[in-house]
TORKELUM-356021 format. One record per residue: residue in three letters; residue number from 1; z, y, x of N, C-alpha, C in turn. Coordinates in nm, 4 decimals, padded with zeros to 6 digits, always signed. Each point is the difference from the previous one (the first is absolute). Example, Ala and Ser with C-alpha at 12.3 -4.5 7.8 and 13.67 -1.06 7.14 Angstrom:
2
<type = ALA	seq = 1	npz = +00.7800	npy = -00.5690	npx = +01.3190	capz = +00.0000	capy = +00.1190	capx = -00.0890	cpz = +00.0000	cpy = +00.1200	cpx = +00.0900> $
<type = SER	seq = 2	npz = -00.0720	npy = +00.1050	npx = -00.0350	capz = +00.0060	capy = +00.1190	capx = +00.0820	cpz = +00.0730	cpy = +00.1090	cpx = -00.0770> $
END
This chain:
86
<type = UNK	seq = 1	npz = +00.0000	npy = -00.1187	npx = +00.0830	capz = +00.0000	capy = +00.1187	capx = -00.0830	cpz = +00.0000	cpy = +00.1243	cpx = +00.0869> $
<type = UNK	seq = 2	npz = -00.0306	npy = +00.0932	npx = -00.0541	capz = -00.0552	capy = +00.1373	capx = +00.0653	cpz = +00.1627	cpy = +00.0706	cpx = +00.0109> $
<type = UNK	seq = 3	npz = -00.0269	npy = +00.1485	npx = +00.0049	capz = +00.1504	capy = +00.0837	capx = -00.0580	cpz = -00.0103	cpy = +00.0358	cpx = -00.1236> $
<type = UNK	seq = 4	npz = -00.1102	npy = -00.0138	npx = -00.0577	capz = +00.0099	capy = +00.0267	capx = -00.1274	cpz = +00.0537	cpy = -00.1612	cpx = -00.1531> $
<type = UNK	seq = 5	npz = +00.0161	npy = -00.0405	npx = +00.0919	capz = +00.0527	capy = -00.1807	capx = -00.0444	cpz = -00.1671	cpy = -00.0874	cpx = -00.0701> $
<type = UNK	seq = 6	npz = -00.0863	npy = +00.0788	npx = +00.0352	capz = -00.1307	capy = -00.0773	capx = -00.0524	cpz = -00.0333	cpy = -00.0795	cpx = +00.1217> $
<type = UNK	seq = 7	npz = -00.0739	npy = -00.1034	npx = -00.0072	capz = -00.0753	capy = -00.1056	capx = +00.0599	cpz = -00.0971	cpy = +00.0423	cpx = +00.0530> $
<type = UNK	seq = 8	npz = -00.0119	npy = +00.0206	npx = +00.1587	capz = -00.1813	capy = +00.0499	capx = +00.0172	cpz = -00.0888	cpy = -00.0635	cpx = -00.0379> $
<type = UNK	seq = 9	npz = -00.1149	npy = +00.0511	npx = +00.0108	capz = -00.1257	capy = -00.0796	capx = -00.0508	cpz = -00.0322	cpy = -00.0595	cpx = +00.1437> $
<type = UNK	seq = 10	npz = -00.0787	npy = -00.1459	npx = +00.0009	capz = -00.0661	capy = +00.0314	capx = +00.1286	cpz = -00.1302	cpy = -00.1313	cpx = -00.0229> $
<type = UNK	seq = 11	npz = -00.1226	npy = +00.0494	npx = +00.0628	capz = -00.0814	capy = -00.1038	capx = -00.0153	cpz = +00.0036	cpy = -00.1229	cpx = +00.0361> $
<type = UNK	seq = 12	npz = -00.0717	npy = -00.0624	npx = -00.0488	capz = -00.0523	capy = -00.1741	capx = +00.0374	cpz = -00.0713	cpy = +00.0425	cpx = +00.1561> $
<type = UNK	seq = 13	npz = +00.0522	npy = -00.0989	npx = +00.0766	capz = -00.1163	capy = +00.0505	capx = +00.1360	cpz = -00.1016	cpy = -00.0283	cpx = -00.0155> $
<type = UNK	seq = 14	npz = -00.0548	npy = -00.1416	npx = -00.0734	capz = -00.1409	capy = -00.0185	capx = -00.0668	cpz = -00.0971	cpy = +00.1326	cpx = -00.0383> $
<type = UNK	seq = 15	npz = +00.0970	npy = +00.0868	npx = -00.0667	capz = -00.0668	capy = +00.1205	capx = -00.0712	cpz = -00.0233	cpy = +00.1121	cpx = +00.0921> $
<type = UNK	seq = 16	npz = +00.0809	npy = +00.0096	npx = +00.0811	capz = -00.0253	capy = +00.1060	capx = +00.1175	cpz = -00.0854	cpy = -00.0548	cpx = +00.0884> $
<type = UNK	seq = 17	npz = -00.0168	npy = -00.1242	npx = +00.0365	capz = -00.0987	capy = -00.0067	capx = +00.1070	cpz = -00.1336	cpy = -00.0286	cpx = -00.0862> $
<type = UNK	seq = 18	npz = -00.0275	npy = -00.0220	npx = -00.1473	capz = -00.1640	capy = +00.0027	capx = +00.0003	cpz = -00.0033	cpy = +00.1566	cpx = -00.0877> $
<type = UNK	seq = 19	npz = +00.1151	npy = +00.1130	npx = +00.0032	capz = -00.0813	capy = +00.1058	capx = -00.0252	cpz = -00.0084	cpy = +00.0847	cpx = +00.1657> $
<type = UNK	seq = 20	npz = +00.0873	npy = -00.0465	npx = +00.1146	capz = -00.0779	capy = +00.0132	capx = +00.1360	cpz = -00.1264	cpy = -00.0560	cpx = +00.0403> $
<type = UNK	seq = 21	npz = -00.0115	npy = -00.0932	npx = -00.0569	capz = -00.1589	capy = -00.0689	capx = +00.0369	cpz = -00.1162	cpy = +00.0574	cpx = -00.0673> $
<type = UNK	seq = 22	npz = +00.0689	npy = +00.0434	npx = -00.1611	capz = -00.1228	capy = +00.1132	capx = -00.0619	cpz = -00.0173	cpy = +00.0923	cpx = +00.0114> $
<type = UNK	seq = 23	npz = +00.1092	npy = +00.0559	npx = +00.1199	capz = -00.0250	capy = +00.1187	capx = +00.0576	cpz = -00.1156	cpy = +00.0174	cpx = +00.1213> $
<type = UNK	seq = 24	npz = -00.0303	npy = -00.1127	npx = +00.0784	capz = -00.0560	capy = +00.0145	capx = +00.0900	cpz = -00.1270	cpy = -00.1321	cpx = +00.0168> $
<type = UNK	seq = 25	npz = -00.0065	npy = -00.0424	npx = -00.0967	capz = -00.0846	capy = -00.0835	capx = -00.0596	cpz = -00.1134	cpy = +00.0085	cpx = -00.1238> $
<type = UNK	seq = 26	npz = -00.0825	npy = +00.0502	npx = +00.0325	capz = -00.1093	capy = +00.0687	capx = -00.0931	cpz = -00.0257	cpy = -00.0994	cpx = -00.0893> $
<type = UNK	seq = 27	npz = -00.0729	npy = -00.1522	npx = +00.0857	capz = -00.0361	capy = -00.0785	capx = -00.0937	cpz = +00.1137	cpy = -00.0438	cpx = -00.1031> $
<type = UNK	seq = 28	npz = +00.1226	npy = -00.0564	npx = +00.0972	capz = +00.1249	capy = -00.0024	capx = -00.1142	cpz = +00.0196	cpy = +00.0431	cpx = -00.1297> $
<type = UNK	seq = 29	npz = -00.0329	npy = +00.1678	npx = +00.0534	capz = +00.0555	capy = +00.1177	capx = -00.1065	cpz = -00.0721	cpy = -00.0653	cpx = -00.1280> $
<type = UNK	seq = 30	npz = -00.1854	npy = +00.0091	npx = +00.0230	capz = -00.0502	capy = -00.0229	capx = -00.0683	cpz = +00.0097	cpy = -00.1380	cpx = -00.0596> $
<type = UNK	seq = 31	npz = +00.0496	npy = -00.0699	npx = +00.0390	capz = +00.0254	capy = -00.1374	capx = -00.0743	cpz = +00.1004	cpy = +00.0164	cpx = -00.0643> $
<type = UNK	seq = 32	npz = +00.0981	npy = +00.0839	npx = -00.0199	capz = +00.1218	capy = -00.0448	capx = -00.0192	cpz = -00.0499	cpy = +00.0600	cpx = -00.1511> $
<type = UNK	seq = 33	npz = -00.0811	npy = +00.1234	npx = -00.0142	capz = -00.0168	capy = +00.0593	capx = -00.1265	cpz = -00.1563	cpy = -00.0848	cpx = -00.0902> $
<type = UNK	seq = 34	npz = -00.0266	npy = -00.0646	npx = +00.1322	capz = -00.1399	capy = -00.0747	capx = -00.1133	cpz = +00.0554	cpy = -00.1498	cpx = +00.0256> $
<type = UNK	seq = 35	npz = +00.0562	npy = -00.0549	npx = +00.0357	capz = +00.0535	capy = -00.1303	capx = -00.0415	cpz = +00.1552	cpy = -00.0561	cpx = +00.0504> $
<type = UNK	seq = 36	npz = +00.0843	npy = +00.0511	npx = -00.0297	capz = +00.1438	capy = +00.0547	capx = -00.0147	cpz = +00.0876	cpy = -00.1388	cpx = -00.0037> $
<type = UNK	seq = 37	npz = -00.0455	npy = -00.0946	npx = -00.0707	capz = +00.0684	capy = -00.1516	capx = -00.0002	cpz = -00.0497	cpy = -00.0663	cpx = +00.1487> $
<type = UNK	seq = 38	npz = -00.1363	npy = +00.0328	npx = +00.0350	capz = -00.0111	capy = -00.0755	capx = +00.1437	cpz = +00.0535	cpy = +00.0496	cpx = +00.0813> $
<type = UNK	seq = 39	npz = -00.0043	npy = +00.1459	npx = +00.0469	capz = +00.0426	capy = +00.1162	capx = +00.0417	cpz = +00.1345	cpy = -00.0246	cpx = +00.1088> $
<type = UNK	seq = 40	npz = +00.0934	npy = -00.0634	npx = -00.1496	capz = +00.1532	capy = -00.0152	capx = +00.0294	cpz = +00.0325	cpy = -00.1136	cpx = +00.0363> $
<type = UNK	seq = 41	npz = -00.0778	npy = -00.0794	npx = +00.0021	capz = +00.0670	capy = -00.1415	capx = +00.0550	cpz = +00.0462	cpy = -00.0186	cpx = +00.1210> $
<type = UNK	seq = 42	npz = +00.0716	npy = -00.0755	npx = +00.0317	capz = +00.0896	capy = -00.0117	capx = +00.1335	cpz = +00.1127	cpy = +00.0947	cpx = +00.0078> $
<type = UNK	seq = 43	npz = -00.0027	npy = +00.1249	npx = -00.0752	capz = +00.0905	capy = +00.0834	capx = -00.0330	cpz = +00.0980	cpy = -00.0187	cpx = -00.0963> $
<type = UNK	seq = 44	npz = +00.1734	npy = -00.0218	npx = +00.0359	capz = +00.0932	capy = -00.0554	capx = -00.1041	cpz = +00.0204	cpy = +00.1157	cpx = -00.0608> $
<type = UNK	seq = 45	npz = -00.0489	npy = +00.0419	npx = -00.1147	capz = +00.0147	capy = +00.1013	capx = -00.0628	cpz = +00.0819	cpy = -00.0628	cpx = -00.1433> $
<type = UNK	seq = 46	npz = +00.1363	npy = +00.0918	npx = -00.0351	capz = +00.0507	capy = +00.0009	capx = -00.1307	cpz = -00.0569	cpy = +00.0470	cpx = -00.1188> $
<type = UNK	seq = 47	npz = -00.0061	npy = -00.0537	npx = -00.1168	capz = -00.0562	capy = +00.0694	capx = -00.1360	cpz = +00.0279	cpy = +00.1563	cpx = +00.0281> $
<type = UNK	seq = 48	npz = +00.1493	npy = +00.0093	npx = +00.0418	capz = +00.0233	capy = +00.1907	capx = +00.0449	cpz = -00.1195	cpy = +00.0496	cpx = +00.1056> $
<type = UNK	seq = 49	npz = -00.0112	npy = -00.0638	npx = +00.0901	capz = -00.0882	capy = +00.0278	capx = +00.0976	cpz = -00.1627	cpy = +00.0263	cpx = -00.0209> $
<type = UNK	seq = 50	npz = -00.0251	npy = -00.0812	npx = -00.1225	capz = -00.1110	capy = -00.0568	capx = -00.0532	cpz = -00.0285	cpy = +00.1074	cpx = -00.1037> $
<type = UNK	seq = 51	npz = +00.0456	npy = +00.0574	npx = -00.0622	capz = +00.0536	capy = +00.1042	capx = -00.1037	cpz = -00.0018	cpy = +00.1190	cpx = +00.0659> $
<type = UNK	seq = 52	npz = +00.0964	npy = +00.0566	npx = +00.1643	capz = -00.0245	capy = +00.0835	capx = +00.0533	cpz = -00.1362	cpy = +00.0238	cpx = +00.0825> $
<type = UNK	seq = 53	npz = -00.0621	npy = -00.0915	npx = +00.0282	capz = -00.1380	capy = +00.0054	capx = +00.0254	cpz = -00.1224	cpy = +00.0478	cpx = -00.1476> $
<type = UNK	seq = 54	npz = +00.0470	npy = -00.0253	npx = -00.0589	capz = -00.1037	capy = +00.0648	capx = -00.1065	cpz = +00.0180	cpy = +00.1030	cpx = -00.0503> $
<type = UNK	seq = 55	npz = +00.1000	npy = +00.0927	npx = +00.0383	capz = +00.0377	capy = +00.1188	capx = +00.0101	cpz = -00.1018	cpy = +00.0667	cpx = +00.1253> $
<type = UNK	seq = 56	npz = -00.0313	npy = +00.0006	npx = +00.0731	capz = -00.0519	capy = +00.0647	capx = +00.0947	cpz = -00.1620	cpy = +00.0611	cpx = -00.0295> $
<type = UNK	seq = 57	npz = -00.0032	npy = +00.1126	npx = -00.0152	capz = -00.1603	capy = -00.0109	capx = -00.0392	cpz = -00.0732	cpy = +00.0182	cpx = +00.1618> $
<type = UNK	seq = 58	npz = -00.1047	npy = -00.0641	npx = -00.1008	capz = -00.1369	capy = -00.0142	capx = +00.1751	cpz = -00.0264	cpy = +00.1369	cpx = +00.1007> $
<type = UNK	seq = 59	npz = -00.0231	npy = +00.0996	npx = -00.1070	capz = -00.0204	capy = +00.0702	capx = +00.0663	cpz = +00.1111	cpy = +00.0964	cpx = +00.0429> $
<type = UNK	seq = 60	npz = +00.1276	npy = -00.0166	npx = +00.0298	capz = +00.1363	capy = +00.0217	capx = +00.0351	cpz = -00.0446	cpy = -00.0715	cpx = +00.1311> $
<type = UNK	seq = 61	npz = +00.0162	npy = -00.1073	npx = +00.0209	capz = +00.0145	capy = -00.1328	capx = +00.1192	cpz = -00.1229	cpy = +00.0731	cpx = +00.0834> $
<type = UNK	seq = 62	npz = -00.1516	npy = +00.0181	npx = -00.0650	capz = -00.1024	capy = +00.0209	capx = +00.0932	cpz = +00.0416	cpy = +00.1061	cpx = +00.0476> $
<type = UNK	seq = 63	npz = +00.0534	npy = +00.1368	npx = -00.0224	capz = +00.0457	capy = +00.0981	capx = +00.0536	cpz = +00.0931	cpy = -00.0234	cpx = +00.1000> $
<type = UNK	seq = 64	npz = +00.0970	npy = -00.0449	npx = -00.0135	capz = +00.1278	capy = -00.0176	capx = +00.1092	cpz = -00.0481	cpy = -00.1257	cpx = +00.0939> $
<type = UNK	seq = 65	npz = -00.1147	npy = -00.0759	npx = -00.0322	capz = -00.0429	capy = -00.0833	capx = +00.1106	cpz = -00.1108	cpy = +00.1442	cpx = +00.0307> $
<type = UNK	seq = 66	npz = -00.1160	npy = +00.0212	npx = -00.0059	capz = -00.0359	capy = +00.1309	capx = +00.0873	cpz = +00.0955	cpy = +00.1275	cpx = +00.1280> $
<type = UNK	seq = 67	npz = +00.1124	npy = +00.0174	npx = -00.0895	capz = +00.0578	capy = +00.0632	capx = +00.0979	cpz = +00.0894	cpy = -00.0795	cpx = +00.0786> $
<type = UNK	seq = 68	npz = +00.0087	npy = -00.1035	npx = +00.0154	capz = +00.0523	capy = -00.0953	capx = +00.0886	cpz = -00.0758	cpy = -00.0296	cpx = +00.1493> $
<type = UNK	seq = 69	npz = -00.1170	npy = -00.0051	npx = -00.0894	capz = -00.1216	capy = -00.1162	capx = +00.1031	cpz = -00.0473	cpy = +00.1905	cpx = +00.0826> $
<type = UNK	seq = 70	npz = +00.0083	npy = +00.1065	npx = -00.0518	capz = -00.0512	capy = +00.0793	capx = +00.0554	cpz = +00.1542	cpy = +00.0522	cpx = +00.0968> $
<type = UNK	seq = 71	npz = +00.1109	npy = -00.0423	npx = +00.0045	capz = +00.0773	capy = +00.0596	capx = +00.0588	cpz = +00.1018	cpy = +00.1420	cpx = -00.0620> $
<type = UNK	seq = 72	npz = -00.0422	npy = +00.0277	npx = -00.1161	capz = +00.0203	capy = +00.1170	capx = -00.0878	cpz = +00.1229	cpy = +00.0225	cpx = -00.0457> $
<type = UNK	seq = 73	npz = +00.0802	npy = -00.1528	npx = -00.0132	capz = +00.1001	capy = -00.0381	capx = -00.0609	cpz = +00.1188	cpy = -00.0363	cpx = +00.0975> $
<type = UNK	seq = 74	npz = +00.1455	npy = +00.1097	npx = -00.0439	capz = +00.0693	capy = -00.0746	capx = +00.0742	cpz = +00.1203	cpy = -00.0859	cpx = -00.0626> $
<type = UNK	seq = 75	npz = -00.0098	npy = +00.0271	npx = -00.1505	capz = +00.0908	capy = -00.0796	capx = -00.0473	cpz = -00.0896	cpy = -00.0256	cpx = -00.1802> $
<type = UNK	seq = 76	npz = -00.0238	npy = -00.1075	npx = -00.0688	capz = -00.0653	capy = -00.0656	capx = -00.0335	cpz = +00.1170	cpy = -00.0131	cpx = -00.1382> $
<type = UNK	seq = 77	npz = -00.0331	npy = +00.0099	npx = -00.1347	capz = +00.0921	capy = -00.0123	capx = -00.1340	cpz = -00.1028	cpy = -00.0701	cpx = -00.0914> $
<type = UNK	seq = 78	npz = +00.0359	npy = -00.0999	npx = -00.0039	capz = -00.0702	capy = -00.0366	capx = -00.1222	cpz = +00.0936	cpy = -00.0558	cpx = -00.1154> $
<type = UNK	seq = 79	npz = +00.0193	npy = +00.1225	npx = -00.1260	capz = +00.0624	capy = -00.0742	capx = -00.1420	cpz = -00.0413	cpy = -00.1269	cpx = -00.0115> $
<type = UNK	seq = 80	npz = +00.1315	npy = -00.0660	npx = -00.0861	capz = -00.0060	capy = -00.1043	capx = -00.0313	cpz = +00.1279	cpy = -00.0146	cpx = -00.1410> $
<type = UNK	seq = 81	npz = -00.0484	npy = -00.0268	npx = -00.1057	capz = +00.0958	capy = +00.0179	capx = -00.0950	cpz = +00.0119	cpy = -00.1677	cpx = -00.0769> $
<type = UNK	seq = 82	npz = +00.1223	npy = -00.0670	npx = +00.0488	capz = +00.0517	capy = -00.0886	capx = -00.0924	cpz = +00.0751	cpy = +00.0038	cpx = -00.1324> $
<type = UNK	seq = 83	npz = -00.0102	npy = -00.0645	npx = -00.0600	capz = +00.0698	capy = +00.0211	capx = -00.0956	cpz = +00.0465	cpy = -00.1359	cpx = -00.1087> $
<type = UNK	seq = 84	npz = +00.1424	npy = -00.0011	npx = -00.0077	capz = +00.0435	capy = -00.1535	capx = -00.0063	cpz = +00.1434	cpy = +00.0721	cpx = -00.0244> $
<type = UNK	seq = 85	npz = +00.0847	npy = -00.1239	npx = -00.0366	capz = +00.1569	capy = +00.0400	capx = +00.0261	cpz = +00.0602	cpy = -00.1113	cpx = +00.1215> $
<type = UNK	seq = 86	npz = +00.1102	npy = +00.0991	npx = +00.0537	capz = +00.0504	capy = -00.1136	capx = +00.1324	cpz = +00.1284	cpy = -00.0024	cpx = -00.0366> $
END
């Protein structure tokens, strides 16, 4: 628990390392939005995880992968909104 007595949030590492890989992975990127079930495989992703990935729009991701791959970027946010009870 935090100081505020809430629970942090924190990702699946599954989920952080294939939205690092769609950061710097063109063909990826593009697979992940034109065929999204092949996309993810090998990746242990949770229904939450699975759910916070379809939150992300494409052209959000293609932007913050551009200023990545160009050097532009020095710190990188991409929303992600779950929503569930814990």
């Amino acid at each position: 628990m935090d100081a505020s007595g809430e629970r942090p949030m924190s990702t699946n590492p599954g989920l952080a390392e294939l939205l690092g890989r769609a950061l710097t992975d063109e063909k990826f990127r593009e697979d992940l939005y034109q065929d999204r079930e092949h996309a993810v495989q090998g990746y242990m992703l949770s229904s939450a995880d699975w759910e916070a990935l379809q939150s992300v729009p494409r052209d959000l991701l293609d932007q913050h992968a551009k200023q990545f791959v160009a050097g532009t970027a020095s710190a990188l946010t991409i929303g992600i909104s779950i929503k569930g009870t814990f």
